[in-house]
N, C-alpha and C positions, 0 to 999 in steps of 0.2 A: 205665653209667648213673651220672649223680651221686648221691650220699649225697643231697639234699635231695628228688630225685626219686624214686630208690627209696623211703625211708619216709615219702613221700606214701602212694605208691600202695599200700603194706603199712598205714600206719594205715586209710586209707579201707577197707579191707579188715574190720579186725580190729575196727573201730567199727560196719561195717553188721554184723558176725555176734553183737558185744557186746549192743550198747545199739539196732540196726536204723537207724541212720543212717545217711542218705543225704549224704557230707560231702563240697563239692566241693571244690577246692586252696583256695578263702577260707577255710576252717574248719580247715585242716591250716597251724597256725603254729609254724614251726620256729626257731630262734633260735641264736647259739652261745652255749653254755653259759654263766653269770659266773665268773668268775675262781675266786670264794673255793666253788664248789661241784666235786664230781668230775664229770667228765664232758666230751663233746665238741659236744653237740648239744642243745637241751633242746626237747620238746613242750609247748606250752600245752593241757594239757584242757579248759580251762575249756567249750568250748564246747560239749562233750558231756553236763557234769553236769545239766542239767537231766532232757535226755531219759533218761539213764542213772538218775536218783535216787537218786543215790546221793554222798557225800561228794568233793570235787574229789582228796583224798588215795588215796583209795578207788580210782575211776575211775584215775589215774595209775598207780596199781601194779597192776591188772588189764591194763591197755595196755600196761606194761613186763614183764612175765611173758609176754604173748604173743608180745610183738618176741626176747625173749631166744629165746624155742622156736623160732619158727619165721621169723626176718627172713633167717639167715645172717648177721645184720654186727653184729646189736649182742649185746655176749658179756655187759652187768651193764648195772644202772639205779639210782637211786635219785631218791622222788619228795619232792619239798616243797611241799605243800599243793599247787595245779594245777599246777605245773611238774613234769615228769619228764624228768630227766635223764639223758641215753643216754649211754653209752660204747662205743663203735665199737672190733670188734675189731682185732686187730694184722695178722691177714689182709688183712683190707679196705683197709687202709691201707699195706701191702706190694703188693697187688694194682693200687693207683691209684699209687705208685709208678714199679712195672714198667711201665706203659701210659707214664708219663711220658716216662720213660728209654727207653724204645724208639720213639719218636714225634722224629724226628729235627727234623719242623715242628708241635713242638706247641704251641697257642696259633693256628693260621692256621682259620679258621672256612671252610666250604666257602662255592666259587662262586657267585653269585650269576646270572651271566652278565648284568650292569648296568653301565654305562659311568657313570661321574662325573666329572665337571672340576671340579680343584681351580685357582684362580687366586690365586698372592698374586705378591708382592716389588711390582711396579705401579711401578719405579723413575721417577721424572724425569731427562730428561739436561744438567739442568743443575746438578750436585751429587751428589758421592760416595754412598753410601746410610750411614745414620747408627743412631742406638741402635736409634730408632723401625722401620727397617724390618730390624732384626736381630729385634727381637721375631715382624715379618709373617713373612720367611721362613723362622722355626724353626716358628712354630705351621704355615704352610701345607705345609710339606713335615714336618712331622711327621704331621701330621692327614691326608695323602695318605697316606701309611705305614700308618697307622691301618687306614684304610679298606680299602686291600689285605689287610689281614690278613682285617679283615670281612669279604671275599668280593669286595668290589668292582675291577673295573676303572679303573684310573684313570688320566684324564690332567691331569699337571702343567700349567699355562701359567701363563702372563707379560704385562701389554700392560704396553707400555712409553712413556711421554709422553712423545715425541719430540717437541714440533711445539708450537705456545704461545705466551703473551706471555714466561712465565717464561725459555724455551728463547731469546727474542730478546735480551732483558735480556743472557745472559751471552755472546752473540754479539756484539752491539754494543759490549758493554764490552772485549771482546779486541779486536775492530777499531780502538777509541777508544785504549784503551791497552798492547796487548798486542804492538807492537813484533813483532811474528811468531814470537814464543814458540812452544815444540812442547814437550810432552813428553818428548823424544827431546832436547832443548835446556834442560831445566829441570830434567831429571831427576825429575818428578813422574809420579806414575798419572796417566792421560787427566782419569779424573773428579774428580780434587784439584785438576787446574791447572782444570780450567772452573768448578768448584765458587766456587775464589778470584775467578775473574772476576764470578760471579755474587755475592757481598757486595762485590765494587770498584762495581759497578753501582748498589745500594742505598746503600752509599757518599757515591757523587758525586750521584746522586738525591736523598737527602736534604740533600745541601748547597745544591744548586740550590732544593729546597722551602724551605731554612731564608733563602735570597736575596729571593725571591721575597714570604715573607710579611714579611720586614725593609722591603720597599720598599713595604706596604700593603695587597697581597693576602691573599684570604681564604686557609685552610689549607687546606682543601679544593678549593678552585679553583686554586691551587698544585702542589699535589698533580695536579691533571691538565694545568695549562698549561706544569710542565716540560719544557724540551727535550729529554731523554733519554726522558721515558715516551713521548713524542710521535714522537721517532722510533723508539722500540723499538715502538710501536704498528704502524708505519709498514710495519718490516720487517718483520712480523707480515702483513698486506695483501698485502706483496712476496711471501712465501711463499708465503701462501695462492694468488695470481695466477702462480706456477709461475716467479718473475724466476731468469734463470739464476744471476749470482751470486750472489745470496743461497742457494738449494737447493745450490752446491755448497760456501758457509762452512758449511754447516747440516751438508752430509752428514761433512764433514772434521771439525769437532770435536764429533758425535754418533762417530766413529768411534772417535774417541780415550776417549771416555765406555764405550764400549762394550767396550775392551783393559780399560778399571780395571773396570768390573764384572763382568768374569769371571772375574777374580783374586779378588773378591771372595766371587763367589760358592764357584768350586773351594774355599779355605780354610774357608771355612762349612760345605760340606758340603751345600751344596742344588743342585738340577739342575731342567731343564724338559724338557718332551716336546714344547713349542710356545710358542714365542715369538709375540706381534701386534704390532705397534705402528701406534700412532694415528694418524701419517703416511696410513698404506693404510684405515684402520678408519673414520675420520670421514667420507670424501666418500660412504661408502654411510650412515651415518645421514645427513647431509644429504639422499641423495637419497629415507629413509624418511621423512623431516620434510616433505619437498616433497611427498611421494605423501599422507602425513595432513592436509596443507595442503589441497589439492587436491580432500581428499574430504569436509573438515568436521571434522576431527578437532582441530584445531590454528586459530590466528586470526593474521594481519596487524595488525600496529599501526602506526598511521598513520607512524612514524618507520622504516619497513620491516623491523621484527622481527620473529621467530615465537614465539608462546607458544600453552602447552598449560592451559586452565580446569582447574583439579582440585579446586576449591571444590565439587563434588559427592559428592568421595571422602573430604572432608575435609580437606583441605591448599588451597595456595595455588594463585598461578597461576606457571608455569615455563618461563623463557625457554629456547629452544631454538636459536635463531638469530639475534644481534646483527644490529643496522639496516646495517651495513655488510657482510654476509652471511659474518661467520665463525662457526663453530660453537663450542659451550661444550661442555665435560667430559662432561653427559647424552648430546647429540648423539652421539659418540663413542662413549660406550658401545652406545647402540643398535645403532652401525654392527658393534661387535666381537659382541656376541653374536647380529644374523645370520650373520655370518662364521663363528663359532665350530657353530650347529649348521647351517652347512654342510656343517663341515669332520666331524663328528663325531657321532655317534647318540647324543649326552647324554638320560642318563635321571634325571640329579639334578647344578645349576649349582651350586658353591660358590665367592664371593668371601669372600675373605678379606681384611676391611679396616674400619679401625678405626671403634672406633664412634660418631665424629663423623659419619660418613656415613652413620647410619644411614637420614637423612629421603631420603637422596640415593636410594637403592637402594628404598626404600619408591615413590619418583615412578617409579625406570625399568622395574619390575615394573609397576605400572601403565602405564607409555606402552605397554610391550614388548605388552600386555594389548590394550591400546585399538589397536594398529598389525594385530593378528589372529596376533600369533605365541604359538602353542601355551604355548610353554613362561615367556611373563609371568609366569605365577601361582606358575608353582614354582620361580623362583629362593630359593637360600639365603644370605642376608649371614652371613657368622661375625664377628660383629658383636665386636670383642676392644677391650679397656682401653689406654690407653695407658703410655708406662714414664717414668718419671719420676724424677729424679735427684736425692740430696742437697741439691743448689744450686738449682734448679729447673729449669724448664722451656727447649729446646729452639727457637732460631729457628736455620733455616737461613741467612735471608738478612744475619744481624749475624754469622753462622760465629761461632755457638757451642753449633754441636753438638757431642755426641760421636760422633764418626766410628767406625765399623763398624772398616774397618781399624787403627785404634791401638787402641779397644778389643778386637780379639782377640789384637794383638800384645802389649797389655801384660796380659793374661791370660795367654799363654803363659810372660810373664815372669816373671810374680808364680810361678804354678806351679814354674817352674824353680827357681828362686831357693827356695820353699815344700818342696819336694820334695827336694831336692839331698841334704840328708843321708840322707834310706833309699836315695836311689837310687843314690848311692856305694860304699856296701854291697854292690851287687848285683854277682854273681861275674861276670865276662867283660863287664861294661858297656862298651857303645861310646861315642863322643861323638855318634854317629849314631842309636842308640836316645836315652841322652839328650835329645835334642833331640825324636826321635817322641814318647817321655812325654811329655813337659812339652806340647805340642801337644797330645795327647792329653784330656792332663787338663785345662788351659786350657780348652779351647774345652768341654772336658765339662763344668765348673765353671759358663763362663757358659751355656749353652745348657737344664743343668738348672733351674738359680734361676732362669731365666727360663719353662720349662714346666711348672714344678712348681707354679704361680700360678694359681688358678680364671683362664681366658683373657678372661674377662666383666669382670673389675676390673681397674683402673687397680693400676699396681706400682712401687714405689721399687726403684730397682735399687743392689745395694751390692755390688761388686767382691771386697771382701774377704771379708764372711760370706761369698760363693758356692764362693770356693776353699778352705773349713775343710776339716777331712778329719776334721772329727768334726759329728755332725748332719744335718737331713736337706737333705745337698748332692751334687753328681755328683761330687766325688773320697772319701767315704765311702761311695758305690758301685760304684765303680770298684777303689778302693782292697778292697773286700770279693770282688769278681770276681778279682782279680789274690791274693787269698791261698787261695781256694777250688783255682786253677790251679798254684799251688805246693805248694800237699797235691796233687794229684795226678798232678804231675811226680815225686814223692818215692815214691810208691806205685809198687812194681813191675805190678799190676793192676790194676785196678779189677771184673772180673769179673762174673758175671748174678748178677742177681739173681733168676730165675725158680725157683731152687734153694732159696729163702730159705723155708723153710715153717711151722715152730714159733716165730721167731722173737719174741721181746716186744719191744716198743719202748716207749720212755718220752712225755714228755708234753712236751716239746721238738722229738724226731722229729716224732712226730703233729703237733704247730702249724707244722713247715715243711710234710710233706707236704698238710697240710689248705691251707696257703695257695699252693702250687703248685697245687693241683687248680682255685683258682679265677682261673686266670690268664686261661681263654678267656672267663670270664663278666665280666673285668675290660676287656681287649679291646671285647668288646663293649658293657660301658656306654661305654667313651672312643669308640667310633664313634657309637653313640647320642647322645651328648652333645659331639660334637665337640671331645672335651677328653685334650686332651697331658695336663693335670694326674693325671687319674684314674690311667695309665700312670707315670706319675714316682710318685705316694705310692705303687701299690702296689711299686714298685719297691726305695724304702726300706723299706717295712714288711719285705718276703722282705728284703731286706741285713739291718736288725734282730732280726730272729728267727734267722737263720744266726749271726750273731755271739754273741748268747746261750746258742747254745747250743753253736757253738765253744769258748767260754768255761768255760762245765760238763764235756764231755765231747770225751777224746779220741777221734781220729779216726786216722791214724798207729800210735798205741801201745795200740791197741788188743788185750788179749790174743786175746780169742774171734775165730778168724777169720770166721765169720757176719756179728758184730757190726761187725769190720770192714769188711767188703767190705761191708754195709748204708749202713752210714756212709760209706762213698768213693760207691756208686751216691748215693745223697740229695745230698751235697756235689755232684757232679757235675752232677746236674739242678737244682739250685739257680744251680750257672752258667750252665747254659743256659738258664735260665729269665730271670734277671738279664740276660743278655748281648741276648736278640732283646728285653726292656721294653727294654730302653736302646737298641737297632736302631731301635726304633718310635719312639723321641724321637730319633734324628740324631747319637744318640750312642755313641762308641766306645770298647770297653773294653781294655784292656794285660793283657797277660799277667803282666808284671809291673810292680809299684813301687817 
């Protein structure tokens, strides 16, 4: 039982036999101690003095005299005016230890027996995936992690925007200019070489617009009488109408898109359990859009479009199906998430996507609503900040983003280069370990700065603070896992601890084991709250508190063998502890640095 739940249930006790109160958990306020007082836990009396009549001082040490008799856990107290402050014996806190240390998955909260779909990355294939969606698939597959610990079942997916004006733009531009360029001929990733096609396309787009209003045209009407948007329109139509050659340029360099993002992905560290893509997904929203047509649900305008009235729900009105019967991004989704609880007995939808779309996901919980499917209402947006850079913000189509791939390669770099001298040091090093580090740390560098951010706020990202190895960054947690595993390489034992009986512990032990004990209630706020962050600080705080008190007291040179084999168990389950926070953020730790 936790500390906070056992002297619940012992004060509600010791207060109805005192003072005759009937105190339910609102009335029993526990708190951790302050700093500058002794102790581990402190009780608020106040809310007893009245009924008790007696002084708040008074009431505290009558309640700490009983707990001392008869709780088992607290060994002394002292009270300041309504606060009483407990100190928990050295048993109890050698007792939550040993459970620690013998729990090989501890922290994994029991089953639930509830399926949930986690959905992020959501690439386009026309362009490498960039800072922006290195942020989507660290939180979505961290936050699936998460959730499994919770108890839940989960499946990972993916839908992938295959199919588009955007996706024509960089097909027509390869045709226009691409000389029959490959991959395999250029020596780039699939989704580098399409990526470039698609800013050669905005490119020449914009110069044909800048022609156009040179010769009198308005800017706007430019903008759409270009010949490039006009026929990127065009084979957009073609697609849609099933034209042979276009569906087989379409499927040849989505293929090549498809070799670069999974190099991308394997290096990151994230996986799916089910890919969709909107190719197959949208012709069944179309044909959800024609059945709400058909029934009232949805309107015809006179130019042959479909839209949905939601000026009743509050919002606008929302086109569903252009006058020349292609479908929009809504449409699409609709069609994936019948798909999806076809495929699957989801009992809680999670997308994971940024929070410009918030209003977007607000309209398709309502269509999904208004169309008769169950599960409208309970979709959940993890509605996350975008990231944002020194220099500023990100356009794909002027390609000047930062690309996913160079920023994890030159994080490894920096890492290597960061690291090189301790890890020179290290006896029988390979150039093969080497290089695992430095990857290692790299990608743990960016991956922490970037979950260690409330996921609700927009974040500056800065390459360099992320690889300190002092502060709170993932190679200062890493870095503290990899020295915990070299004390106990060094240690001929490590040995039980259930033998430990008389032993005292100081107020250093007590503050790791005390923050070890809260690791499954931490767990569970980051699934409550769908937040990687909550997981990443507790994660420094345990690295912080291990280091302080590494610092004070040795572990190794320890005389008392008690004391030491204490100290090697605690160290130990402080890396295990350390090691599955950092599992549940996507990130991996080194034995050594």
């Amino acid at each position: 039982m936790q500390l906070e739940q056992l002297l619940t249930s012992q004060v509600q006790r010791i207060v109805k036999s005192l003072y005759g109160i009937d105190a339910d958990e609102r009335m029993i306020q526990l708190q951790k101690t302050r700093p500058e007082f002794e102790g581990d836990i402190t009780l608020v009396v106040f809310p007893y003095v009245k009924a008790a009549r007696k002084a708040p001082a008074q009431v505290a040490d009558e309640i700490g005299q009983h707990l001392v008799a008869e709780s088992g856990v607290i060994e002394r107290y002292n009270a300041v005016q309504g606060f009483l402050n407990l100190s928990v014996s050295s048993r109890f806190w050698i007792d939550q230890l040993s459970a620690i240390a013998g729990d090989e998955a501890y922290g994994q909260l029991p089953q639930r027996n509830q399926l949930m779909m986690v959905e992020y990355s959501s690439p386009n294939t026309n362009k490498p995936l960039h800072l922006g969606h290195v942020r989507n698939n660290l939180l979505g597959s961290s936050i699936a992690r998460i959730q499994e610990a919770n108890g839940w079942q989960v499946v990972k997916t993916n839908i992938v925007n295959d199919r588009g004006i955007h996706i024509c733009k960089s097909m027509l531009a390869w045709l226009k200019y691409g000389n029959g360029e490959t991959p395999e001929s250029s020596g780039k990733k699939g989704d580098h070489l399409i990526g470039d096609y698609y800013v050669r396309f905005d490119k020449e787009y914009r110069r044909e617009v800048a022609e156009l209003v040179a010769n009198g045209m308005e800017e706007e009407t430019a903008k759409r009488e270009a010949p490039l948007m006009k026929e990127a329109q065009a084979m957009l139509l073609k697609w849609e109408q099933g034209d042979e050659e276009v569906r087989k340029l379409w499927a040849m360099m989505n293929s090549w898109v498809y070799a670069g993002f999974d190099e991308t992905y394997k290096m990151m560290g994230v996986s799916f359990d089910k890919i969709y893509y909107e190719s197959n997904t949208y012709l069944e929203g179309k044909a959800e859009v024609e059945k709400g047509l058909q029934a009232g649900k949805f309107y015809r305008r006179e130019d042959g479009s479909v839209w949905a009235d939601l000026t009743a729900d509050g919002l606008d009105e929302k086109l569903l199906l252009r006058s020349d019967g292609t479908s929009v991004y809504m449409t699409q989704d609709i069609g994936t998430a019948k798909l999806r609880y076809q495929d699957y007995p989801i009992d809680k939808m999670v997308y994971v996507v940024g929070n410009e779309q918030e209003y977007h996901f607000k309209v398709l919980s309502i269509l999904l609503d208004r169309l008769g499917f169950p599960f409208g209402k309970e979709l959940v947006h993890f509605s996350y900040g975008m990231v944002e850079l020194p220099n500023g913000k990100m356009k794909s189509r002027e390609g000047t983003v930062v690309d996913a791939d160079d920023l994890m390669a030159q994080m490894i770099a920096d890492a290597a280069d960061i690291s090189k001298d301790k890890v020179n040091t290290l006896p029988d090093i390979t150039d093969e370990e080497k290089k695992n580090i430095a990857r290692i740390v790299g990608l743990g560098a960016l991956k922490y700065f970037i979950l260690k951010v409330d996921p609700r706020k927009n974040m500056l990202f800065n390459p360099e603070e992320s690889i300190d190895f002092n502060g709170n960054t993932g190679p200062f947690i890493q870095y503290t896992y990899a020295r915990i595993r070299s004390v106990l390489r060094k240690a001929s034992d490590v040995g039980d601890i259930s033998a430990l009986d008389a032993l005292a512990i100081n107020d250093k032990e007590r503050a790791l084991i005390r923050r070890l004990v809260e690791f499954p209630a931490v767990i569970k706020q980051a699934g409550d709250d769908f937040s990687p962050a909550v997981i990443a600080n507790y994660a420094y705080q345990l690295a912080c508190d291990f280091n302080s008190f590494y610092h004070d007291y040795s572990i190794l040179n320890e005389v008392d063998d008690e004391k030491r084999r204490f100290r090697l168990i605690l160290s130990a389950s402080v890396a295990k502890v350390i090691a599955r926070a950092m599992y549940l953020l996507g990130i991996e730790v080194p034995e050594r640095m």
